[in-house]
C-alpha positions, -999 to 999 in steps of 0.1 A, spaced: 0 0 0 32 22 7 44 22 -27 12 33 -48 11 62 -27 49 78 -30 37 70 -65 13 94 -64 33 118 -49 62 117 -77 35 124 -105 16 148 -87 49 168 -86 59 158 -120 22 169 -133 28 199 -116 62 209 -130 53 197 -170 22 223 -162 47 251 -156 65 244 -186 36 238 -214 25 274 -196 53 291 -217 76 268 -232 99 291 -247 105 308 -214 138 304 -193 140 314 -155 156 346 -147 191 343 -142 200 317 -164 217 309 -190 208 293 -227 231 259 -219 217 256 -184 179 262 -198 181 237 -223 201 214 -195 167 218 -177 145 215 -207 163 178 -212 158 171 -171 119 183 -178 118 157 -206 129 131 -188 105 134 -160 81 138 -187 91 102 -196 94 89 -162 58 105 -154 44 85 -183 59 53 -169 47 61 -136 9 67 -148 16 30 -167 24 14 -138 0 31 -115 -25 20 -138 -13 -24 -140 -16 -17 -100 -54 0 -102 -60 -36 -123 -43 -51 -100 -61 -42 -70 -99 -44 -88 -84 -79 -99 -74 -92 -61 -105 -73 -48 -132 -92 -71 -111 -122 -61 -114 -120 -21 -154 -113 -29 -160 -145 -44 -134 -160 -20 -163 -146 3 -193 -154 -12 -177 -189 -16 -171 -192 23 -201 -184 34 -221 -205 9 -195 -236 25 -204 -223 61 -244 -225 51 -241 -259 35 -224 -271 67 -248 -257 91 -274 -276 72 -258 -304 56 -225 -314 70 -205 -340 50 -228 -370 44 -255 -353 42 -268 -356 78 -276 -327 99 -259 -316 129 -287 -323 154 -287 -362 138 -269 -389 158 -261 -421 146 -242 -455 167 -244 -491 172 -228 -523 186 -226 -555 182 -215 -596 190 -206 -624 175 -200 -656 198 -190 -695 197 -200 -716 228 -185 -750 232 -202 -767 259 -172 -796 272 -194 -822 282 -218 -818 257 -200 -808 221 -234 -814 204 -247 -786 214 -219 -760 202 -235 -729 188 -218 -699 169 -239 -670 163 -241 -632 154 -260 -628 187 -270 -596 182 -268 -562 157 -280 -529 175 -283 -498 156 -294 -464 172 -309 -431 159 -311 -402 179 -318 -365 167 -315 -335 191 -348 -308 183 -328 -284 204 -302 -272 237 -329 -289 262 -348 -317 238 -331 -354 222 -350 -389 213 -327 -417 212 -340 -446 197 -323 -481 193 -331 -508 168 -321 -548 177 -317 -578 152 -306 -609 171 -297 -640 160 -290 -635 124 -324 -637 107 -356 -624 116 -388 -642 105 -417 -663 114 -393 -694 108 -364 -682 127 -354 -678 158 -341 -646 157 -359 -613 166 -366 -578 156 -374 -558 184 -373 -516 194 -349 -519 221 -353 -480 233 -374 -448 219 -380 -420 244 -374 -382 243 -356 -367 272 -362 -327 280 -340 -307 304 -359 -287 329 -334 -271 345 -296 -280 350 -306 -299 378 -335 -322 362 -349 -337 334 -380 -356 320 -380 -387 297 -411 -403 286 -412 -434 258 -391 -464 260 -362 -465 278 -341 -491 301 -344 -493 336 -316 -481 357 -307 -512 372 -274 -528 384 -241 -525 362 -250 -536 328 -284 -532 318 -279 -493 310 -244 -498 296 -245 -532 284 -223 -531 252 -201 -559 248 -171 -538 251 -184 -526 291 -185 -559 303 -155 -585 309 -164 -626 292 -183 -633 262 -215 -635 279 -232 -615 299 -232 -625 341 -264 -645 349 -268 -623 384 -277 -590 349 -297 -616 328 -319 -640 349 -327 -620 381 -323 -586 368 -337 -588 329 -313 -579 303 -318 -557 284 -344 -544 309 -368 -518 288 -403 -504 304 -423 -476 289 -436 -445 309 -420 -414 321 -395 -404 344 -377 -376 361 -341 -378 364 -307 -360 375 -276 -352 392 -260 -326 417 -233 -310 427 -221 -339 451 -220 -366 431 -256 -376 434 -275 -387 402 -313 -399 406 -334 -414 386 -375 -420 393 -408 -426 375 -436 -448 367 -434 -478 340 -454 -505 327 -444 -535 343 -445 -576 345 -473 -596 337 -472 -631 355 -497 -639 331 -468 -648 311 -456 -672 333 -454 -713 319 -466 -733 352 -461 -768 332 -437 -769 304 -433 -807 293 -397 -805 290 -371 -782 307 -370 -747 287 -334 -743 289 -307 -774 282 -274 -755 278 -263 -723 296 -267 -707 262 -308 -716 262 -309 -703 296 -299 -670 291 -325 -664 264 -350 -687 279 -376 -673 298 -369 -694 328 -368 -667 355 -399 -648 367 -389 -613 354 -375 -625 325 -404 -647 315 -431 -616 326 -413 -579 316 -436 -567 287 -408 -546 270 -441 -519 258 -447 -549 233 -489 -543 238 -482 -542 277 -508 -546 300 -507 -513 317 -537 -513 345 -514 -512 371 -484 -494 367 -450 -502 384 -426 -476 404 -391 -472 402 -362 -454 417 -326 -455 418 -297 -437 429 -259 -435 424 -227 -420 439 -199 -413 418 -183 -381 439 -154 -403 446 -127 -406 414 -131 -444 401 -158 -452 428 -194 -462 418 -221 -466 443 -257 -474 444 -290 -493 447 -322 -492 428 -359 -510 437 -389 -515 411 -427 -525 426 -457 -529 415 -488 -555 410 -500 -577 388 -525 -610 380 -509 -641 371 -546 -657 371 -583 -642 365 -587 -667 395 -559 -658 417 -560 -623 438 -533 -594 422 -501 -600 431 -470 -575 441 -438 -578 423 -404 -566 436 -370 -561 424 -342 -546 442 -310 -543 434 -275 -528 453 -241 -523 431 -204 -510 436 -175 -504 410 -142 -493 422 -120 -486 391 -81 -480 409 -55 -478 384 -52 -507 361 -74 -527 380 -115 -531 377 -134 -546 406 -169 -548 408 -201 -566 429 -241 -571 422 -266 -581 448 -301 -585 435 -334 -603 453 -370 -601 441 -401 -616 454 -434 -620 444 -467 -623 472 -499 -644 464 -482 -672 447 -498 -698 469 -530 -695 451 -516 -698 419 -493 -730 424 -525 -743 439 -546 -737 411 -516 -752 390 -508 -779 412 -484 -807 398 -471 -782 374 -434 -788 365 -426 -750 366 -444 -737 399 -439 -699 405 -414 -688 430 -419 -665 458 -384 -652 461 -350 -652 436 -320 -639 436 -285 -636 425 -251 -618 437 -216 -619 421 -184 -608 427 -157 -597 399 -121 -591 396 -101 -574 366 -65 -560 357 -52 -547 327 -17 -567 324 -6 -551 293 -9 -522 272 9 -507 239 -6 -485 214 -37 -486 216 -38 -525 224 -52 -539 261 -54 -569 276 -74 -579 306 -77 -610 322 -109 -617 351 -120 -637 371 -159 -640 379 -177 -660 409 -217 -656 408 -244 -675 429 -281 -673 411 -315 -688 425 -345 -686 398 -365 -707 430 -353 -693 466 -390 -699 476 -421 -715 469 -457 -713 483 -487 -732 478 -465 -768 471 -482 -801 477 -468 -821 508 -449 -844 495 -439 -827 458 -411 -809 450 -414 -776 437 -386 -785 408 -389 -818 386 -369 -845 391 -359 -877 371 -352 -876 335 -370 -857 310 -381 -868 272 -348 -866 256 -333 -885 286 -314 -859 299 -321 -848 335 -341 -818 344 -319 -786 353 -316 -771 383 -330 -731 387 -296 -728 402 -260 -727 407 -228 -715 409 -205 -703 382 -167 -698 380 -161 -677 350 -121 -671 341 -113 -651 310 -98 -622 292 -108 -595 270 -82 -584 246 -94 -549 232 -80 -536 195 -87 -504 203 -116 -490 233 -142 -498 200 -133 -532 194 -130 -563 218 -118 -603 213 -127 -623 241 -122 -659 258 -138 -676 288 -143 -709 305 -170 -712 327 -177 -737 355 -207 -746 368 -211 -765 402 -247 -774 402 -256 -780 362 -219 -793 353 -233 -803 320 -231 -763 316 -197 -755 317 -182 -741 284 -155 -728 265 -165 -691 249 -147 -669 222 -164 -637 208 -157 -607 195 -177 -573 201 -181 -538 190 -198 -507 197 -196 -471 179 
């Protein structure tokens, strides 16, 4: 910018002094001499011929600046037409406010003493969709296939596995209302394969508390300055109508069947909003500590009744539920205690008496779990566990025959003996983890009770 402007300066004078000369050109100063005035005259022409240079080259620089000024325009124009897109479009093509993830397992179970009845399967393929409408209002929504193939010749399933909008109140509260999971032990709000050590997931979060858990209703939820978060509402809940009082054979024959069968009272009866009896509804609440760095505490308790017969009177259902996590350093230990109980079922086994599968009054489940990272190097992890859990689908019965025993004995039609709604389970393993995304894993699990269940596991899981 500088050098335009001396520029002008020079021609302004040299404009000034070619005026003074095209005034009179024949005149000479006073004073001076015929060789000095036509010394000057030749100076004056060769300013004359610098000015004309100078004019040249102020005009390539006018050009010059027009030119780099139309230039950082449509540099301009461009920018903000890029900016706009973005806003509404970003690269994809999915808006801003859109929100996409996922996870996923695939498994192979080798049960030891029975190789028969090895299994591999894509156990499941989760897909979620959530959209935020604004600062204070999201849905989430997640969409399961499990099992492969979905149809009405397959086992596998199709199934809405949450769909719920959540609005913030204030900092200090929120509301949800839709589909959502309950806030129950370790792993049923954050039960991606890569959150949880072994291939499957514990019995303790599958059979006494339902995996995955899901209830529709509303619910008011939050957290405080102390490390507090809260969690409350009312739900749709089980239906003991549900419930199979005489199965002719035993609905689970491997630890694999169990998990998935229907075999323990919630599990058999949670509705999961699929047309859900909803005269009575159930309440929930649940609360957590996490002030301490590493440290997770907290408990949570669902009740509510329900009608396992038109002849039988309602019933109340309850689940509690107490948890701790304690993450120091490398290592990961971790505890579930869970009970439930159910009143009236004295009437019912009554009216069902002789059934092979009489209700239970009380279950529960507790387990204890140890981890340590042994190794890490960029980006790779590996973490060997050890697992011991305790489970009881029966801890009580009412309403049982003198004389009978509230589980079958003997052999059932394929010869095999009947299972036992209990046991206990050694689980040793590792999870060796790609990258926090991507998990390989390997277990063996014993089984004291049903030692036809224990099982060699290798899986890999993902989440993103």
């Amino acid at each position: 910018m500088k050098k335009p402007f001396a520029l002008s300066l020079i021609a302004a004078a040299l404009l000034a002094a070619g005026a003074a000369r095209a005034a009179d050109p024949a005149a000479k100063p006073a004073g001076v001499d015929a060789a000095t005035a036509q010394k000057l005259e030749q100076q004056i022409d060769l300013m004359q011929q610098q000015l004309e240079a100078l004019k040249a080259e102020l005009g390539q620089l006018r050009k010059q600046n027009e030119s780099l000024a139309a230039q950082q325009q449509q540099q301009a124009v461009q920018v903000q037409e890029v900016a706009a897109t973005a806003s509404a479009k970003p690269e994809g093509g999915i808006s801003p406010n859109l929100s996409l993830w996922g996870y996923g397992e695939i498994y192979y179970t080798h049960p030891v003493h029975q190789p028969e009845d090895t299994t591999a399967d894509l156990a499941r393929a989760v897909f979620g969709i959530g959209y935020r409408f604004d600062d204070r209002t999201v849905f989430n929504s997640e969409f399961e296939v499990e099992h492969a193939v979905s149809s009405a010749d397959d086992q596998g399933e199709f199934e809405v596995e949450q769909f719920y909008v959540d609005h913030q109140l204030a900092p200090w509260v929120s509301v949800k209302g839709g589909l959502f999971l309950m806030p129950f032990g370790l792993l049923n709000e954050h039960h991606e394969p890569t959150n949880y050590y072994g291939v499957q997931r514990n019995f303790v979060e599958t059979l006494i508390i339902p995996s995955t858990w899901r209830e529709g209703g509303f619910a008011f939820h939050g957290d405080t300055d102390i490390g507090l978060t809260w969690d409350t509402g009312l739900t749709t809940g089980v239906n003991l109508a549900n419930w199979s009082p005489n199965p002719e054979d035993p609905l689970y024959r491997t630890a694999l069947q169990l998990e998935n069968s229907g075999a323990a009272p919630l599990q058999a009866s949670h509705q999961e909003l699929q047309l859900a009896n909803a005269q009575h509804l159930f309440e929930y609440g649940s609360l957590n500590y996490k002030g301490v760095p590493g440290l997770l505490v907290g408990a949570a308790i669902s009740t509510g009744t329900s009608k396992a017969s038109a002849q039988t009177p309602d019933q109340r259902v309850t689940l509690w539920e107490t948890h701790a996590r304690w993450t120091p350093g490398a290592a990961d230990l971790s505890a579930v205690y869970a009970r439930g109980s159910i009143t009236g079922t004295a009437p019912y086994n009554t009216l069902n008496a002789g059934g092979s599968n009489p209700m239970p009054s009380k279950f529960y489940g507790y387990y204890l779990q140890g981890a340590y990272s042994v190794w890490r190097h960029n980006g790779y992890r590996l973490a060997p566990f050890v697992r011991w859990e305790r489970y009881d689908m029966g801890a009580g019965y009412e309403g049982i025959a003198p004389g009978f025993s509230p589980v079958p004995g003997g052999l059932a039609s394929d010869g095999r003996p009947w299972p036992q709604p209990y046991d206990r389970v050694w689980t040793y393993g590792a999870n060796f983890y790609l990258n926090p995304h991507v998990v390989l894993k390997a277990d063996y699990q014993s089984y004291q009770t049903n030692s036809d269940f224990t099982r060699f596991d290798l899986g890999l899981g993902l989440n993103f």
